[in-house]
C-alpha positions as CSV (number, residue, x, y, z in Angstrom):
1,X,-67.4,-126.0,34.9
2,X,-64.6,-123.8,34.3
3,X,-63.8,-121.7,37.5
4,X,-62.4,-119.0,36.2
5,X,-65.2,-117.9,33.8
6,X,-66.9,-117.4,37.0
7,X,-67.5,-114.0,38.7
8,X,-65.0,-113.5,41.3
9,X,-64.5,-111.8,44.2
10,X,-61.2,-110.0,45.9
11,X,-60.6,-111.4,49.4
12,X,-59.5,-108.2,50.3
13,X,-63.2,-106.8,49.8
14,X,-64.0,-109.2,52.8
15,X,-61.7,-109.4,55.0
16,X,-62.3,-106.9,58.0
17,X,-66.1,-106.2,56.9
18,X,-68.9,-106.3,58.8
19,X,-70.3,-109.9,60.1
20,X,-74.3,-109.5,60.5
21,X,-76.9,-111.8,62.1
22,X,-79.8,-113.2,60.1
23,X,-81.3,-109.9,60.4
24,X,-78.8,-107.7,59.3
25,X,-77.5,-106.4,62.5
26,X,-73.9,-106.1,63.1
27,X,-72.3,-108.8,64.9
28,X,-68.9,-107.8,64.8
29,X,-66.6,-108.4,61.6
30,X,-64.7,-111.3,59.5
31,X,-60.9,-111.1,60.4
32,X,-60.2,-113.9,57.7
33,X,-60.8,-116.7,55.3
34,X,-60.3,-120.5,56.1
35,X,-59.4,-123.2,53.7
36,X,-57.8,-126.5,53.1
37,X,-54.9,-126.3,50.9
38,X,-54.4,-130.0,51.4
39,X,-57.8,-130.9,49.1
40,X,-56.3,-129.9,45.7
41,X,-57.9,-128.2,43.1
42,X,-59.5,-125.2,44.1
43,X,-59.6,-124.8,47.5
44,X,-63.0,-124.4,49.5
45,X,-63.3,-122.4,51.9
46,X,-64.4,-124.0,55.2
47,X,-65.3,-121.5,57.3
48,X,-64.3,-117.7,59.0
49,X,-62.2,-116.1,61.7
50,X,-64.8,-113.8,63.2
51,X,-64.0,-111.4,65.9
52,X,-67.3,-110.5,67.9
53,X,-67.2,-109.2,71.6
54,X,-63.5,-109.2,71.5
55,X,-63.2,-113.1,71.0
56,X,-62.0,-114.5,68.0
57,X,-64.4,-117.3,67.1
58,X,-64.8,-120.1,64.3
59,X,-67.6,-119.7,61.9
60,X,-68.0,-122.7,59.7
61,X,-68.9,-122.3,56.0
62,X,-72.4,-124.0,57.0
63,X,-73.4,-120.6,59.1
64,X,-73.0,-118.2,56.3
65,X,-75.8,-117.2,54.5
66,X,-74.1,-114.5,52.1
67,X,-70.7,-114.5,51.4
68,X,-70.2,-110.6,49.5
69,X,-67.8,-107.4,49.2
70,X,-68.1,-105.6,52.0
71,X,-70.4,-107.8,54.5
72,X,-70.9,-111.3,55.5
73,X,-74.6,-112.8,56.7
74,X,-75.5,-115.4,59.0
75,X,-78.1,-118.0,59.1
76,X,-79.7,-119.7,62.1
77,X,-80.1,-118.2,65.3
78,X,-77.0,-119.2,67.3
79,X,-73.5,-119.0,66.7
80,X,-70.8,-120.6,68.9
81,X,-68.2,-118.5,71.2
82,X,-65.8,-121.0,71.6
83,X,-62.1,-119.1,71.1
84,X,-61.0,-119.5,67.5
85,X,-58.2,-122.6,67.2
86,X,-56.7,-123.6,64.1
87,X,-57.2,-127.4,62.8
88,X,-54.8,-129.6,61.3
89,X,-54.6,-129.0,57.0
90,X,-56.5,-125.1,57.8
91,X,-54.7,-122.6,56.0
92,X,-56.0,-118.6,57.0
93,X,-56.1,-116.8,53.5
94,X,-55.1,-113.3,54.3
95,X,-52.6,-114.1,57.3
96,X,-51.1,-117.3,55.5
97,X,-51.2,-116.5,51.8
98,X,-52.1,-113.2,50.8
99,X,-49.0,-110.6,50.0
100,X,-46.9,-114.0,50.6
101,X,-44.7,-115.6,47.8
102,X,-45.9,-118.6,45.5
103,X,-44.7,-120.3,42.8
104,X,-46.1,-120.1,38.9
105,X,-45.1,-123.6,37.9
106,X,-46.6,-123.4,34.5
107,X,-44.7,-120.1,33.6
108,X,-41.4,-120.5,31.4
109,X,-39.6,-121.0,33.3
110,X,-41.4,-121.3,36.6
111,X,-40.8,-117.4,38.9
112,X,-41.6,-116.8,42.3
113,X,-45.0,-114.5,42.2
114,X,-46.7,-112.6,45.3
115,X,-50.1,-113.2,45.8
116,X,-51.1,-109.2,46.2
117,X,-55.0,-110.1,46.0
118,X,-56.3,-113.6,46.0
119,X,-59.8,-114.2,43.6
120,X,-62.6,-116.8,45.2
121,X,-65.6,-117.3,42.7
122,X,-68.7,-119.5,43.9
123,X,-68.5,-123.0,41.8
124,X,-71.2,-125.8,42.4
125,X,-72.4,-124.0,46.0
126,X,-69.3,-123.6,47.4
127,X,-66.7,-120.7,47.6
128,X,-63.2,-121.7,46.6
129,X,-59.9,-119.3,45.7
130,X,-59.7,-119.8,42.1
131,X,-56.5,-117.2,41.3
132,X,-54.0,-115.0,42.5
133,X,-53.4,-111.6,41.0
134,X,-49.6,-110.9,41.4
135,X,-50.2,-107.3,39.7
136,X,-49.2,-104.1,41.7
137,X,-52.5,-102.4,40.6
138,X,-53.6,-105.6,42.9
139,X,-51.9,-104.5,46.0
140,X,-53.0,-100.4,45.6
141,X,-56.7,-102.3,46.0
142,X,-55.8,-104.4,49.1
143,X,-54.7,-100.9,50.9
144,X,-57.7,-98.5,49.9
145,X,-60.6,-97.9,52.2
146,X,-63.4,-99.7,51.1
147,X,-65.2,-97.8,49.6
148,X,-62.5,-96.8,46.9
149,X,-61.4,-100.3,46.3
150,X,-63.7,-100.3,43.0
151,X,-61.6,-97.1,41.7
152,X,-58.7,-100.2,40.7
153,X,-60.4,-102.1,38.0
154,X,-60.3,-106.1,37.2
155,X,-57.7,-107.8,35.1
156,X,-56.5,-111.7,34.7
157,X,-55.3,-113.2,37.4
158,X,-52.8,-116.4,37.8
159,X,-55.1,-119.7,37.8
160,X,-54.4,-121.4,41.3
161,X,-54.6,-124.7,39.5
162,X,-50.6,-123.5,38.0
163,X,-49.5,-122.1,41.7
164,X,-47.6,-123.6,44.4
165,X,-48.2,-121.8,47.5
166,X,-45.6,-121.8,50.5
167,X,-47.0,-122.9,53.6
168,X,-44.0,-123.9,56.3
169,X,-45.1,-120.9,58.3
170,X,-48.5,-122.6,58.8
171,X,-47.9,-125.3,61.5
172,X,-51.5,-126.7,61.0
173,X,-50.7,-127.1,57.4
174,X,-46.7,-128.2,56.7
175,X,-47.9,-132.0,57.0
176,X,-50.9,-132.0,55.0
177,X,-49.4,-130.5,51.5
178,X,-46.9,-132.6,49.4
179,X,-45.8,-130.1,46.7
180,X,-46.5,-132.5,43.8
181,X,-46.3,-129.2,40.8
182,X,-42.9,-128.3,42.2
183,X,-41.6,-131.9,42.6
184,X,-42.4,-132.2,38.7
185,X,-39.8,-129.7,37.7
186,X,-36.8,-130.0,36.6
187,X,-34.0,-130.1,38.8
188,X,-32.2,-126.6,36.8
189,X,-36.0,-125.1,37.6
190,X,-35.6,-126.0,41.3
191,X,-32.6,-124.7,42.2
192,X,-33.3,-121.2,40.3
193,X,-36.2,-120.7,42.1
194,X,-34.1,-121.8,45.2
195,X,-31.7,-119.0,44.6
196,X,-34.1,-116.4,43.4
197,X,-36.6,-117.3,46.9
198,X,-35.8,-116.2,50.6
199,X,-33.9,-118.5,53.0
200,X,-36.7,-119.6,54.7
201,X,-38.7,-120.3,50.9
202,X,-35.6,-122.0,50.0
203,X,-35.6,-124.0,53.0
204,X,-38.9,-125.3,52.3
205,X,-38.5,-125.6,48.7
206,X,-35.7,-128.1,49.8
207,X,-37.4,-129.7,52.2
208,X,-40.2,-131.0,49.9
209,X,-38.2,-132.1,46.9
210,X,-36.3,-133.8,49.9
211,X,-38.7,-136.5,50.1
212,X,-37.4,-137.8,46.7
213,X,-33.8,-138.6,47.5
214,X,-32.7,-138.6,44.3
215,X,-34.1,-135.5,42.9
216,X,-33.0,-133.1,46.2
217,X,-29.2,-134.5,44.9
218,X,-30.3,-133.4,41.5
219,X,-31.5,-129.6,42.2
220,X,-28.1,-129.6,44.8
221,X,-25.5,-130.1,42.2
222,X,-27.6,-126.8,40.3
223,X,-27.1,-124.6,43.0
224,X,-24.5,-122.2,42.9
225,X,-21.7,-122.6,45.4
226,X,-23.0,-120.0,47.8
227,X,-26.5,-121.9,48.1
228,X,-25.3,-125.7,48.7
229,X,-23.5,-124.3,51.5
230,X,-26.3,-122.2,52.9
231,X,-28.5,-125.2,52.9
232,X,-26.2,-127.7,54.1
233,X,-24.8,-125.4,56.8
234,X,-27.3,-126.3,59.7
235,X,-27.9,-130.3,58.1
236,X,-26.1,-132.6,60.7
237,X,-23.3,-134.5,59.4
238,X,-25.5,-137.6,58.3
239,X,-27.9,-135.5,55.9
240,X,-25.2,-133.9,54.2
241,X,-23.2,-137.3,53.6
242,X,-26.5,-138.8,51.8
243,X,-27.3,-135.7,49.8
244,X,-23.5,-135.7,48.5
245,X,-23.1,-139.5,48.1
246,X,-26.9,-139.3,45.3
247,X,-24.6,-136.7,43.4
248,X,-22.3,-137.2,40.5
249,X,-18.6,-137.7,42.1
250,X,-17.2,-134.5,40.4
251,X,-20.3,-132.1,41.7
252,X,-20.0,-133.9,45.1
253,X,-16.1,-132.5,44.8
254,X,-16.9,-129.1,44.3
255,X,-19.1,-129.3,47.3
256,X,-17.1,-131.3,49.8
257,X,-13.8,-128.9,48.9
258,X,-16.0,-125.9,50.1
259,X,-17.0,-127.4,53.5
260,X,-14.5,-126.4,56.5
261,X,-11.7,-129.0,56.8
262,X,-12.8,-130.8,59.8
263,X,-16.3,-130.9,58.7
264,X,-15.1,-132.4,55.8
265,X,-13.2,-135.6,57.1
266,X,-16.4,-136.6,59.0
267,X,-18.4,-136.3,56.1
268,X,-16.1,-138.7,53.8
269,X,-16.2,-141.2,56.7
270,X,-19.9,-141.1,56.4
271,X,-19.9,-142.1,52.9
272,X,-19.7,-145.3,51.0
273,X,-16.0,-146.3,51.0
274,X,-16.1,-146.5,46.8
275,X,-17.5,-143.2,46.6
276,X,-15.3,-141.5,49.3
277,X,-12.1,-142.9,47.3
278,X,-13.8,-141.4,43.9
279,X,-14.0,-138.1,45.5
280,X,-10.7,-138.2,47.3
281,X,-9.1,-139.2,44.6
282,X,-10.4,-136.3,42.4
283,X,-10.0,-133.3,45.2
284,X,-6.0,-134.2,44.7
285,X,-6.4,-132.4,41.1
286,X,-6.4,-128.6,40.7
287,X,-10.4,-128.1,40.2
288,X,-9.3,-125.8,37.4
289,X,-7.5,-128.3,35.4
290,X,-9.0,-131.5,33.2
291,X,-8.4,-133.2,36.7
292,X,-10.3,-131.1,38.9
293,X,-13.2,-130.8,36.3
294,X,-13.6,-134.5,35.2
295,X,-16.1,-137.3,36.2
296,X,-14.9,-140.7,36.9
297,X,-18.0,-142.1,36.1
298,X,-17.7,-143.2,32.4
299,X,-17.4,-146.9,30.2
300,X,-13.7,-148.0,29.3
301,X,-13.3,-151.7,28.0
302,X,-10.8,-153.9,26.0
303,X,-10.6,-153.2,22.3
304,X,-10.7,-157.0,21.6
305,X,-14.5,-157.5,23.5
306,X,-17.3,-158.0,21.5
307,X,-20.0,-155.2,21.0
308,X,-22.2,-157.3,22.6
309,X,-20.1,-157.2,26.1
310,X,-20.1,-153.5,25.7
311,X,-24.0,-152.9,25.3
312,X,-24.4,-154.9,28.4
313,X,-22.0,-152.3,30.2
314,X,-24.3,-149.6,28.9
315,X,-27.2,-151.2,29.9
316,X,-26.2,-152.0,33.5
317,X,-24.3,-148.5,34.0
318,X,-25.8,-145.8,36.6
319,X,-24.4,-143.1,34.2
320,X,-26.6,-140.9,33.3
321,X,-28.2,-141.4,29.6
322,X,-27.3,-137.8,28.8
323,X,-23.5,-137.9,29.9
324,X,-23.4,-141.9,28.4
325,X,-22.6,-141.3,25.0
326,X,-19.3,-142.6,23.9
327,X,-17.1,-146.3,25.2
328,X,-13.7,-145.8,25.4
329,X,-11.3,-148.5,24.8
330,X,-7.9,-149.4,25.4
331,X,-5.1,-151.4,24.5
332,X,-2.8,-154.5,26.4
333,X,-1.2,-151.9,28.1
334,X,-4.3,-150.2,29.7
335,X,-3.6,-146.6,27.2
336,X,-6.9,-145.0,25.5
337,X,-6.6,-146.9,22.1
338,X,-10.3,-145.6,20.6
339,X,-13.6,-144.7,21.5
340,X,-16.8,-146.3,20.2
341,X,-20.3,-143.8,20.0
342,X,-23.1,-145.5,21.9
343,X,-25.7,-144.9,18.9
344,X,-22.3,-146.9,16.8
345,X,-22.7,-150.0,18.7
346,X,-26.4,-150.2,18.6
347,X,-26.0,-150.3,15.0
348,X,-23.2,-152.6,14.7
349,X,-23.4,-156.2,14.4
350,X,-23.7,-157.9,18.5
351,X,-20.3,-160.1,17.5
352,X,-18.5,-157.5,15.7
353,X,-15.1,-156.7,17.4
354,X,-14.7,-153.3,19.3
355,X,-11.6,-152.4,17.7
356,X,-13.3,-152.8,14.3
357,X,-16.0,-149.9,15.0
358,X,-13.8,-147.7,17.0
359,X,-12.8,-144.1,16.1
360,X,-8.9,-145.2,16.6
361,X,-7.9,-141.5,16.7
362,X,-9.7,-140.3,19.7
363,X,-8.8,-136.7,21.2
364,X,-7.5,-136.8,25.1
365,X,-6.4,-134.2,27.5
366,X,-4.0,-135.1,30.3
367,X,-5.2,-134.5,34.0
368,X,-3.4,-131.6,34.4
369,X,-4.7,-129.4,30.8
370,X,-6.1,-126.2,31.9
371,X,-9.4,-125.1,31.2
372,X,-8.9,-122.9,28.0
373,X,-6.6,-126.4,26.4
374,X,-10.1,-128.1,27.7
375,X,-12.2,-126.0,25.9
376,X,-10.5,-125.6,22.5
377,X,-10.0,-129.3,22.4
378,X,-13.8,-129.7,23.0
379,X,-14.6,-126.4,20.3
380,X,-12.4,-127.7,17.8
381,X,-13.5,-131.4,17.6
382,X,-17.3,-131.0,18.5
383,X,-16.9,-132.9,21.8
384,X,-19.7,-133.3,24.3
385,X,-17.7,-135.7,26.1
386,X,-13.5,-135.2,26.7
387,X,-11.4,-138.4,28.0
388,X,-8.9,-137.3,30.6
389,X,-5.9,-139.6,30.6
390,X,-2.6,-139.9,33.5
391,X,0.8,-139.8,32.7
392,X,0.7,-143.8,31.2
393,X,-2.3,-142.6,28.6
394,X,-5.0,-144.5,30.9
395,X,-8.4,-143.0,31.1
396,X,-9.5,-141.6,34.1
397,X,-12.3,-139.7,33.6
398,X,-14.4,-137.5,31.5
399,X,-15.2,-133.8,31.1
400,X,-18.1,-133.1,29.8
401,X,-19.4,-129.9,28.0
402,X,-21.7,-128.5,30.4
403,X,-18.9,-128.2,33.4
404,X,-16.9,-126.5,31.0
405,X,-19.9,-123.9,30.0
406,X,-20.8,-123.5,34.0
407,X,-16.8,-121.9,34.2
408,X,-16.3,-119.9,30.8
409,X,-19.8,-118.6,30.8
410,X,-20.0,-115.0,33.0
411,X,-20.9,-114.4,36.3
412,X,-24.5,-114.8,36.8
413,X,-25.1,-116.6,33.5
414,X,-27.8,-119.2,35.8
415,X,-30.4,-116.5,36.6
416,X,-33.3,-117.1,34.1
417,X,-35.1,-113.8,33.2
418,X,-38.4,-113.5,35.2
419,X,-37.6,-115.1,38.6
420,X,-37.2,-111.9,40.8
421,X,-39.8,-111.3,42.9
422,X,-42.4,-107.8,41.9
């Protein structure tokens, strides 16, 4: 059955209405909504926060008789007045959710929306919230009196099934929901909706791509300067040292220089003694010269190997497949002598030499070429990928095309149209 086809109802017709017995009289009135967020799909609602006598009481979904705009009825005959306590996974709809911040993971690209009213529709016997309506007309309805609530008329609202609602604030809840839509964005997605969110949205945002290791490194080396240091600021030293030693060397560079000086040394004692070498190595460069902008991580072989020995490199490298485009190759004296285009060798004969499928005339920049020398090299010869050679010609890294767009693009060029909040 398709929910939203449904007739639905505006939680904020409910919420503070009148709560009557099986008879009709007034018992007192429904203070909120309960549901699971933790059941997926479209949540159910499992019961109310009623306040009768002064006591806030439970009301389980089993006790209501008629669920409408503008009153709620009971069945049976008694009702229990034990005090109102939350359970573990029970999310309150109009304290926890309503006028809050969610995500719209479905949108392009995914923006932060605020649930101003939240739509429940009856599917199969059972109440569940089906939408959000992130429309201001929405929150001018939430703050009439009752009776001129109708005067705002119905539009679409945002399926819940393409929502990601933020529930830290909810102790009974934080365990119970995993964040699977948001962990299935991309990492750029992430960390734009980390920037565009509040601290405390960010925080939590973090904190659930955190439980893949690999993909919190990812959506780190996207944020913008000012963020990575936000979020790492109150991380004790050993979180921050295995968030930077999942990220590319150069990106964990940028971050490291940033971080306070004595911060710093205890953090590249904390990491792999490889990786802490990589990255000293490469804060010793200006970070706005060829030096200061280049990976490490790239393939550079003998020209006299086979292309056999070099498609084994490629296969056992960690380089990412996107940056792993081009072998670079050098001579008896260990100076850049060619380069060899990964789609090349997968078309070449397994035995063929190296040396006779290499582009012999391969441009290089030396460590210390400034960003504008970077970027005309890259312009003129339709580089993705730039080999940075030392003073003897050796390769030493690689500066790829996106590092040098993240510098010569302007200020602000991240911030994808759609992501403020309304």
């Amino acid at each position: 059955m398709d929910a939203l086809s449904q007739p639905v109802m505006h939680l904020s017709t409910v919420l503070r209405s009148p709560l009557l017995d099986r008879a009709g009289e007034r018992l007192g009135r429904v203070e909120d909504l309960i549901v699971r967020l933790a059941d997926g799909g479209y949540p159910p609602v499992t019961g109310l926060k009623a306040r009768i006598g002064g006591r806030e009481l439970f009301v389980p979904i089993a006790r209501v008789a008629e669920l409408q705009p503008g009153a709620v009825r009971l069945s049976g005959e008694k009702l229990s007045l034990k005090r109102f306590e939350r359970r573990v996974g029970e999310v309150l709809l109009g304290q926890d959710v309503l006028g809050r911040t969610l995500v719209d993971v479905e949108a392009d690209p995914p923006v932060l929306v605020t649930a101003h009213e939240i739509e429940l529709a009856c599917i199969e016997g059972w109440w569940r919230v089906v939408g959000v309506d992130n429309a201001r007309r929405a929150r001018l309805r939430r703050r009439l009196p009752r009776p001129l609530k109708g005067w705002i008329g119905d539009q679409a609202f945002l399926d819940w099934s393409t929502l990601e609602p933020f529930v830290d604030h909810v102790p009974t809840a934080r365990l119970r929901f995993s964040h699977r839509k948001l962990a299935n964005l991309h990492p750029a997605e992430i960390a734009d909706l980390v920037e565009a969110a509040s601290h405390e949205e960010g925080e939590e945002i973090i904190k659930a791509v955190g439980q893949d290791r690999e993909l919190e490194a990812d959506v780190f080396e996207e944020l913008d300067e000012h963020h990575q240091l936000e979020f790492i600021r109150e991380r004790p030293d050993e979180q921050v040292a295995a968030v930077i030693a999942r990220m590319a060397p150069d990106d964990a560079a940028d971050l490291i220089v940033e971080i306070e000086q004595d911060r710093r040394s205890r953090i590249l004692a904390l990491l792999p003694p490889a990786q802490e070498h990589q990255i000293e190595s490469l804060l010793g460069y200006n970070p706005e010269t060829a030096g200061g902008l280049m990976s490490p991580d790239c393939i550079v072989l003998p020209s006299e190997d086979v292309v056999a020995v070099a498609l084994e490199h490629v296969r056992s490298s960690e380089i990412a497949p996107t940056t792993l485009t081009t072998v670079y190759l050098h001579d008896d004296e260990g100076k850049l002598s060619g380069s060899v285009a990964v789609v090349t060798l997968l078309r070449s004969d397994a035995q063929t030499s190296l040396s006779d499928v290499a582009e012999q005339e391969t441009e290089s920049v030396h460590t210390d070429a400034d960003l504008p020398e970077v970027a005309r090299t890259m312009t003129d010869y339709n580089l993705v990928m730039l080999p940075v050679v030392d003073e003897d010609e050796r390769v030493v890294g690689v500066v790829t095309v996106d590092d040098v767009l993240e510098l010569t693009l302007p200020a602000g060029w991240r911030r994808r149209f759609g992501l403020a909040r309304d």
